[in-house]
Backbone as JSON, one array per atom type, in Angstrom:
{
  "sequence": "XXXXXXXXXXXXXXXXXXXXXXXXXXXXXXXXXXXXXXXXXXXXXXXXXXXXXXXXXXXXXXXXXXXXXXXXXXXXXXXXXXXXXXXXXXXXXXXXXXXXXXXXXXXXXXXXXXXXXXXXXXXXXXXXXXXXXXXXXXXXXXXXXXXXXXXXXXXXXXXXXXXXXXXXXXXXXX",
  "N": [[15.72, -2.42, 27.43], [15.87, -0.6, 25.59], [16.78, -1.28, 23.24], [13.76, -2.84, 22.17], [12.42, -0.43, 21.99], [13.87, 1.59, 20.3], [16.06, 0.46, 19.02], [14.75, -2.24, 17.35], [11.92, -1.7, 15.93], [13.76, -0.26, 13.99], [14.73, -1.92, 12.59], [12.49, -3.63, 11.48], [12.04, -1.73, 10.04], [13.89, -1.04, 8.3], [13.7, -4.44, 7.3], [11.7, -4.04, 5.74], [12.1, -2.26, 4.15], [14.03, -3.96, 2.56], [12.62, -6.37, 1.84], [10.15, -5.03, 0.43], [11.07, -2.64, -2.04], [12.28, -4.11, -3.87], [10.47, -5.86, -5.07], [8.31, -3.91, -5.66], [10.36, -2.79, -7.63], [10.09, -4.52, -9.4], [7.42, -5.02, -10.07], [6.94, -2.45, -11.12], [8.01, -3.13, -13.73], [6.37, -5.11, -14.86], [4.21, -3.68, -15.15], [4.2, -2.81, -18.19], [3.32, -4.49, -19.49], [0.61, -5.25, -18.27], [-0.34, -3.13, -19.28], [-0.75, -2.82, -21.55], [-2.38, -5.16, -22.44], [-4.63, -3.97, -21.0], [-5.26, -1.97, -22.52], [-6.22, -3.5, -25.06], [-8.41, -5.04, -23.9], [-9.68, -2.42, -23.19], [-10.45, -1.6, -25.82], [-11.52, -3.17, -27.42], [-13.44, -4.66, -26.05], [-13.04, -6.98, -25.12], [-12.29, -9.74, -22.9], [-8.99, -11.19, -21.58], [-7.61, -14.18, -21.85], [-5.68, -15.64, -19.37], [-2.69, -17.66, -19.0], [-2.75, -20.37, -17.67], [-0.79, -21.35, -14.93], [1.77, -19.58, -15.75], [3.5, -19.06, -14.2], [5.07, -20.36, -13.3], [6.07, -21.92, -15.67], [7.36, -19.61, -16.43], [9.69, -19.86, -14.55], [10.84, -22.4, -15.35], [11.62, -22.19, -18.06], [13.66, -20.14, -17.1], [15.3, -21.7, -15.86], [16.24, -24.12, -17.59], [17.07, -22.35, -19.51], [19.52, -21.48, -18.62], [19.47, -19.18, -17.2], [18.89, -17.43, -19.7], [16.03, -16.97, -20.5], [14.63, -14.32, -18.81], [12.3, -13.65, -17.23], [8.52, -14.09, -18.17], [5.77, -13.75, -19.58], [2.2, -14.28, -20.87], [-0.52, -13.63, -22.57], [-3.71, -14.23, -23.87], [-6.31, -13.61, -26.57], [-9.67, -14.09, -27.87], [-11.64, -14.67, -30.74], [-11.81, -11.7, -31.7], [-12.2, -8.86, -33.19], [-10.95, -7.75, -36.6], [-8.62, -5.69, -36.77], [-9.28, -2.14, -37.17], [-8.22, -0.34, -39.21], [-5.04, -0.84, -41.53], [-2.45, -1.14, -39.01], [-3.46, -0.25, -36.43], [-2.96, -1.91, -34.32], [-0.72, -1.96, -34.27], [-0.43, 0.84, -33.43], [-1.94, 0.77, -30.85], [-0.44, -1.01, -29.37], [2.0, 0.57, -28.94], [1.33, 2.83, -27.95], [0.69, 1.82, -25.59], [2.55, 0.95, -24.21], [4.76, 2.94, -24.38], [7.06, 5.69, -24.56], [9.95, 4.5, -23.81], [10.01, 2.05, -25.21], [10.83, 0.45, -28.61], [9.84, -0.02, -31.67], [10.2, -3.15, -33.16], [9.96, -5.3, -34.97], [7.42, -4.69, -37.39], [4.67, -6.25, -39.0], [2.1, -6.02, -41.43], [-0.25, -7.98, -42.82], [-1.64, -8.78, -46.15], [-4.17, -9.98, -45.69], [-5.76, -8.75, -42.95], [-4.22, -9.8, -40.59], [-1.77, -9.09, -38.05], [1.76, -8.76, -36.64], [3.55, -7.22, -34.46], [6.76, -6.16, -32.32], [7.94, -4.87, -30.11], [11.15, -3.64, -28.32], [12.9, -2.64, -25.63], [15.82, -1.94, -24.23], [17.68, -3.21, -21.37], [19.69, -2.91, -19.22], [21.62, -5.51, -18.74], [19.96, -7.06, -20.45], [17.41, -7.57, -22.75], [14.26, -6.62, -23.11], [11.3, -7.93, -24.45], [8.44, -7.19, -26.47], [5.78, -9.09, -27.77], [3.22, -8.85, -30.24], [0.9, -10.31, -31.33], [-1.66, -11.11, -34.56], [-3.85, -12.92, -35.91], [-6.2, -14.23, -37.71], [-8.45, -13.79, -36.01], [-7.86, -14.16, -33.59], [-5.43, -13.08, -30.72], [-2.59, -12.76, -29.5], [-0.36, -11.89, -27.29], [2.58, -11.84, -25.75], [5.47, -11.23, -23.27], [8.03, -11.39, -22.87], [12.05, -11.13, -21.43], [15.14, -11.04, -22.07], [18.55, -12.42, -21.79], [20.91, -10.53, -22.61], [23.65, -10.86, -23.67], [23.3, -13.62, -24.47], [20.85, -13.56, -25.92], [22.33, -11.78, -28.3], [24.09, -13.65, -29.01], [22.39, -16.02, -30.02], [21.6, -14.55, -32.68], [23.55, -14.11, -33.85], [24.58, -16.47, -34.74], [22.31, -18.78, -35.06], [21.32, -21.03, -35.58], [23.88, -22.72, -34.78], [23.37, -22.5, -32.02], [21.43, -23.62, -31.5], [21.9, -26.08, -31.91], [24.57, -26.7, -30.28], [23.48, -26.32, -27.78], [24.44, -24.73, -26.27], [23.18, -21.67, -25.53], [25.18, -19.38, -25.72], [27.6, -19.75, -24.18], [31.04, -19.28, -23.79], [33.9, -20.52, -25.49], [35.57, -21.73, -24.04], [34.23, -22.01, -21.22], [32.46, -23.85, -19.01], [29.92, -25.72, -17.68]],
  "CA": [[14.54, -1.7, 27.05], [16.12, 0.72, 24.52], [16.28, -2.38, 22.28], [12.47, -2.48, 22.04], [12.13, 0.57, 21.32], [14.62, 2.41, 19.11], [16.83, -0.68, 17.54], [13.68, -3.13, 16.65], [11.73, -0.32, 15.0], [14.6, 0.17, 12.89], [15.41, -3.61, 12.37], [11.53, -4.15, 10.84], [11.92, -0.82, 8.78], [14.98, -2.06, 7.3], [13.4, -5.08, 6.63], [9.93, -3.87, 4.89], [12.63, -1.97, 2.92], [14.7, -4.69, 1.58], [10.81, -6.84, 0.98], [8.99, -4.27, -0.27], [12.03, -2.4, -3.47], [12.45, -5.4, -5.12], [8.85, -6.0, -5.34], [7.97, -2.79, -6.3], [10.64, -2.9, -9.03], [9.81, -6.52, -10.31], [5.91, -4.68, -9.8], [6.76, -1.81, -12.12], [8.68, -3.42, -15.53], [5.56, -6.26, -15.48], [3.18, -2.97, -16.11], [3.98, -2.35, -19.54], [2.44, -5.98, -19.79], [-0.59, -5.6, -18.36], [-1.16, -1.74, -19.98], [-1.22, -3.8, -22.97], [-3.84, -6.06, -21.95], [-5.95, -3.42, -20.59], [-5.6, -1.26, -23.55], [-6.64, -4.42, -25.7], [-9.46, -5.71, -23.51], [-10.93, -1.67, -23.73], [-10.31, -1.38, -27.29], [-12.42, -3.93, -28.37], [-14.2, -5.21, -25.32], [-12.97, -8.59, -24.71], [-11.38, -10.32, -21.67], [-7.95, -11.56, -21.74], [-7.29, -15.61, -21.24], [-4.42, -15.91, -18.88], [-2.06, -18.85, -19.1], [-1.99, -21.07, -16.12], [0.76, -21.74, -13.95], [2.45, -19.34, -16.49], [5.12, -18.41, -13.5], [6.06, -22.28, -13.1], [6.29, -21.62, -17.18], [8.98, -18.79, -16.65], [10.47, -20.26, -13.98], [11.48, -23.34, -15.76], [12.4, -21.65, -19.22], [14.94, -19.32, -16.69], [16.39, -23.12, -15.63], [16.35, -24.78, -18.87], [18.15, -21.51, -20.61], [20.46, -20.88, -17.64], [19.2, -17.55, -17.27], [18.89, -16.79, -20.53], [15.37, -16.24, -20.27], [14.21, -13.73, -17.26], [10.53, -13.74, -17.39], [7.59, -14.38, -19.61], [3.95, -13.68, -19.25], [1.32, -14.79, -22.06], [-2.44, -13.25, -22.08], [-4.53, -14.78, -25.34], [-7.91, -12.62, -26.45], [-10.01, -15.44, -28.95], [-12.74, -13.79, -31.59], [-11.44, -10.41, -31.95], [-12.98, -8.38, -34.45], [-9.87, -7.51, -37.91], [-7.88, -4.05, -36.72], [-10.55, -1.13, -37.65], [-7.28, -0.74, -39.81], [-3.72, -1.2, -40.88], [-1.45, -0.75, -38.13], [-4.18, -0.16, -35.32], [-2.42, -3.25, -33.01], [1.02, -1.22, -33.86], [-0.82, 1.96, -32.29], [-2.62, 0.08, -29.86], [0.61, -1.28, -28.16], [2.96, 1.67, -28.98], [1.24, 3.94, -26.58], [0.59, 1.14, -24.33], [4.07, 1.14, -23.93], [5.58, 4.55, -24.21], [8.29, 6.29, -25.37], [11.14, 3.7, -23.92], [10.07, 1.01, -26.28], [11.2, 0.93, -29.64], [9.86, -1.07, -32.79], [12.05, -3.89, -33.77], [9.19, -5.98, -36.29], [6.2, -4.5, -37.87], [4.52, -6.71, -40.41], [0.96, -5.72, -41.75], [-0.82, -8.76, -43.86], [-3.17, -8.38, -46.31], [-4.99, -10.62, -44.53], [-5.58, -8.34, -42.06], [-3.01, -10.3, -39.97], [-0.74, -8.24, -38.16], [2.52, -8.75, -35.88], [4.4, -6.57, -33.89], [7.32, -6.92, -31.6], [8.66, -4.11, -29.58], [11.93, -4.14, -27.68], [13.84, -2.07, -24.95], [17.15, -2.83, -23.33], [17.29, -2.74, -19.74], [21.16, -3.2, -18.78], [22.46, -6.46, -20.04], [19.29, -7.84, -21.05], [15.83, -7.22, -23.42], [12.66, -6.9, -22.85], [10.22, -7.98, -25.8], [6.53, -7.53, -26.18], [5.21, -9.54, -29.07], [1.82, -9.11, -30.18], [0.61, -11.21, -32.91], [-2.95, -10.94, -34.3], [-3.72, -14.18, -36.88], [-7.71, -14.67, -37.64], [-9.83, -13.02, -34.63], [-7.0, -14.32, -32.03], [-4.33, -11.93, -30.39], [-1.54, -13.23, -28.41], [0.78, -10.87, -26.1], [3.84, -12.17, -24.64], [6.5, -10.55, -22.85], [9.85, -12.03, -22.4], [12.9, -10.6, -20.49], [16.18, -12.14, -21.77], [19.86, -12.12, -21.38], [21.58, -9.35, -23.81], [24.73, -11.73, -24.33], [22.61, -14.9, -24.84], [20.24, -13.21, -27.45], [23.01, -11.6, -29.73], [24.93, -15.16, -29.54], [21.59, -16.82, -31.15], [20.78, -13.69, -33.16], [24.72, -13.94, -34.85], [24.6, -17.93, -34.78], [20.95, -19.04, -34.53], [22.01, -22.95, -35.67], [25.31, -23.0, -33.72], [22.81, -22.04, -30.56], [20.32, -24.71, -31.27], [22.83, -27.4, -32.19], [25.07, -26.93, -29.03], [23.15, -25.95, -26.76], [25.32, -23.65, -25.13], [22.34, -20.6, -25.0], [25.86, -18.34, -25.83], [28.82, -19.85, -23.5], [32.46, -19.04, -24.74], [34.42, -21.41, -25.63], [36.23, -22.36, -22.94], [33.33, -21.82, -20.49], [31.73, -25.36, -18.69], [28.58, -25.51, -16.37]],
  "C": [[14.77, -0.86, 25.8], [16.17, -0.02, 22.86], [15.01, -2.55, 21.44], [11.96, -1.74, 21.41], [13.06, 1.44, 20.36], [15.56, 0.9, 18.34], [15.2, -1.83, 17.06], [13.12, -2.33, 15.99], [12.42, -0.69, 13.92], [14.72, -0.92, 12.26], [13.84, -3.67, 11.34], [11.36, -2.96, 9.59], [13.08, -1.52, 7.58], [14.63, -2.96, 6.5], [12.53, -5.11, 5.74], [10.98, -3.04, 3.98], [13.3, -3.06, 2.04], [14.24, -5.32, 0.95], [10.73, -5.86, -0.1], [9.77, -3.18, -2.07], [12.39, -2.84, -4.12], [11.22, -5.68, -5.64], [8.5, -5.42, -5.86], [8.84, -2.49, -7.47], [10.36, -3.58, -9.68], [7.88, -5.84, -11.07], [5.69, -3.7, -11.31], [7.04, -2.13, -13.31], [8.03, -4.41, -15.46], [4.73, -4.89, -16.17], [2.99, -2.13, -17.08], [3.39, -3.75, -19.68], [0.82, -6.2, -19.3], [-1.37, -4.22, -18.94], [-1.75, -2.15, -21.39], [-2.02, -4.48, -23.57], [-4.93, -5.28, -21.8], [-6.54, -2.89, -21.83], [-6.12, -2.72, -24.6], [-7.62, -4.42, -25.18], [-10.84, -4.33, -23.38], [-11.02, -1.24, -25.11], [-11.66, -2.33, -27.67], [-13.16, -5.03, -27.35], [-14.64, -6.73, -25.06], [-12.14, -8.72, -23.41], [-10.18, -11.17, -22.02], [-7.88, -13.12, -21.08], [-5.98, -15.73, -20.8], [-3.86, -17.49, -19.18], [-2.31, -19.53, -17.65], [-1.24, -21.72, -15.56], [1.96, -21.2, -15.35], [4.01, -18.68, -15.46], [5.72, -19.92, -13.06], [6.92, -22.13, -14.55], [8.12, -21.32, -17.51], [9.78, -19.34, -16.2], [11.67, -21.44, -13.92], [12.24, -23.18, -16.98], [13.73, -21.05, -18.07], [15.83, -20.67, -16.51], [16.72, -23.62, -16.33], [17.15, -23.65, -19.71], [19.3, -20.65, -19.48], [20.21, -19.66, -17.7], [19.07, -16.74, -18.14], [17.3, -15.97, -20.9], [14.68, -15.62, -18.93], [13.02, -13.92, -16.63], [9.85, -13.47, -18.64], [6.21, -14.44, -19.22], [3.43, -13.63, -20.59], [0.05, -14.28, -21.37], [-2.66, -13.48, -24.37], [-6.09, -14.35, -25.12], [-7.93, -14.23, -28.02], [-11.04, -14.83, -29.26], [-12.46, -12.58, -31.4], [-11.82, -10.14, -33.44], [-11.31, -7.8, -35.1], [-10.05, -5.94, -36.81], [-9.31, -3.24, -37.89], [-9.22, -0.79, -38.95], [-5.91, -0.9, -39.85], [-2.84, -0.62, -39.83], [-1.95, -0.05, -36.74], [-3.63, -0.87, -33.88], [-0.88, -2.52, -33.01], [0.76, -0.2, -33.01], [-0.82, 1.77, -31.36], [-0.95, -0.31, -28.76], [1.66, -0.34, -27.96], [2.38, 2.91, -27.82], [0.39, 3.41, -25.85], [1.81, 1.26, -23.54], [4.76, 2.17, -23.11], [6.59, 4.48, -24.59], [9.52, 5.52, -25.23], [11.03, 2.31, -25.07], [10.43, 1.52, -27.65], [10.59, -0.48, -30.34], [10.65, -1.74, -33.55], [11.12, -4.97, -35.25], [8.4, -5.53, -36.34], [5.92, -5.24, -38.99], [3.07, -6.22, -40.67], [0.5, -6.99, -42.79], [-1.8, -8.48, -44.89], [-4.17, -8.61, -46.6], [-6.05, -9.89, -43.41], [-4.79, -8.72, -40.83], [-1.87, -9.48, -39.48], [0.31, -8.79, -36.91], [3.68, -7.75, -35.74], [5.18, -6.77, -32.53], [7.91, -5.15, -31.17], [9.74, -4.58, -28.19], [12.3, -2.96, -26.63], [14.59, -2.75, -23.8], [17.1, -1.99, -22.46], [18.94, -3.47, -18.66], [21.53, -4.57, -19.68], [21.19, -7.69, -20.35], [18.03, -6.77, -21.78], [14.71, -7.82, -23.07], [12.04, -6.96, -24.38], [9.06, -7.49, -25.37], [6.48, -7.42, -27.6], [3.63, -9.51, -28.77], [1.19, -9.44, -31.45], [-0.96, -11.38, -33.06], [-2.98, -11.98, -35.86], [-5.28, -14.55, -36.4], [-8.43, -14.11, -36.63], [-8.85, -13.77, -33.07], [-5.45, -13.72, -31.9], [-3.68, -12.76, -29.16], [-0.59, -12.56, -28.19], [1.56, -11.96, -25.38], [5.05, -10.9, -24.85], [7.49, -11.09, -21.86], [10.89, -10.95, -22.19], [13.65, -11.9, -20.92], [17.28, -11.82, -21.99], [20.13, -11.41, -22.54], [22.25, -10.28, -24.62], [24.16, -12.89, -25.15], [21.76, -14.54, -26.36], [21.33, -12.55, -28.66], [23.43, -12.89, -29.79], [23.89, -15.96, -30.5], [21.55, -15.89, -32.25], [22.24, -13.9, -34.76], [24.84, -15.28, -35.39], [23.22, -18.41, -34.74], [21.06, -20.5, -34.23], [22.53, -23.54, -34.98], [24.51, -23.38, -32.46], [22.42, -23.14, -30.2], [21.2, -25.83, -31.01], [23.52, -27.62, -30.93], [24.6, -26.7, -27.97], [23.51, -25.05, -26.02], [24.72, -22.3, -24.75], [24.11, -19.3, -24.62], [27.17, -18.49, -24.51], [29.56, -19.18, -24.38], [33.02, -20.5, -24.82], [34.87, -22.46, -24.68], [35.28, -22.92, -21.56], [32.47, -23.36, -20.08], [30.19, -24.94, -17.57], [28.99, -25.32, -15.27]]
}
């Protein structure tokens, strides 16, 4: 009887903890990705086109780059009215963000064309968020990928492509 009541209890808390803190972390470092979105879709009062089956997407880039990439979510806005002006889409996602991101590309066209890429490292990998604005269409992605793997292309880009190796060592086999 004591089973029942004091060890089961404990046994389903346990378990809704070990569920539910992974979740809730995985939950919190997607929503700088969708603050991004929102702040876009009330900025200028469009709806965001999701990708579909963009977690089959990730799930096969993480297999195909041996873990090099973590995750990846895509949202595409189509007829967007030109930045009111320059560097509005740098604002716009910079305090979507917040203060842990840091700007790693700003370009301004003068086009009105603009792309920006903010990064922050998150132990031994980076988080991106690219947001590229080209004619009245805005595309957000946010990739999660291995630290080691991205300097190895970043020092070699060629080497990367050519061997495939997504940043083995030398010696190193599958």
């Amino acid at each position: 009887m004591k089973f029942f009541t004091v060890v089961l209890p404990a046994l389903v808390i346990a378990l809704v903890v070990v569920i539910l803190f992974p979740v809730a972390g995985r939950a919190a470092s997607g929503n700088d990705f969708d603050s991004v979105v929102s702040a876009v879709e009330h900025r200028y009062s469009a709806h965001a086109q999701r990708i579909p089956m963009m977690g089959l997407v990730s799930f096969c880039a993480h297999i195909a780059t041996k873990g090099g990439v973590k995750g990846m979510k895509v949202a595409e806005f189509d007829n967007l009215p030109a930045a009111r002006e320059s560097g509005d889409l740098e604002e716009l996602v910079r305090q979507s963000l917040g203060p842990n991101w840091q700007p790693f590309v700003v370009d301004h066209a003068r086009n009105g064309d603009d792309s920006v890429i903010y990064v922050q490292p998150d132990g031994g990998s980076m988080r991106m968020m690219i947001a590229d604005f080209d004619h009245g269409e805005l595309d957000l992605v946010r990739v999660e990928v291995n630290g080691d793997r991205l300097s190895h292309w970043v020092h070699d880009p060629e080497g990367s492509a050519k061997k495939h190796d997504y940043g083995k060592s030398e010696g190193e086999t599958d």
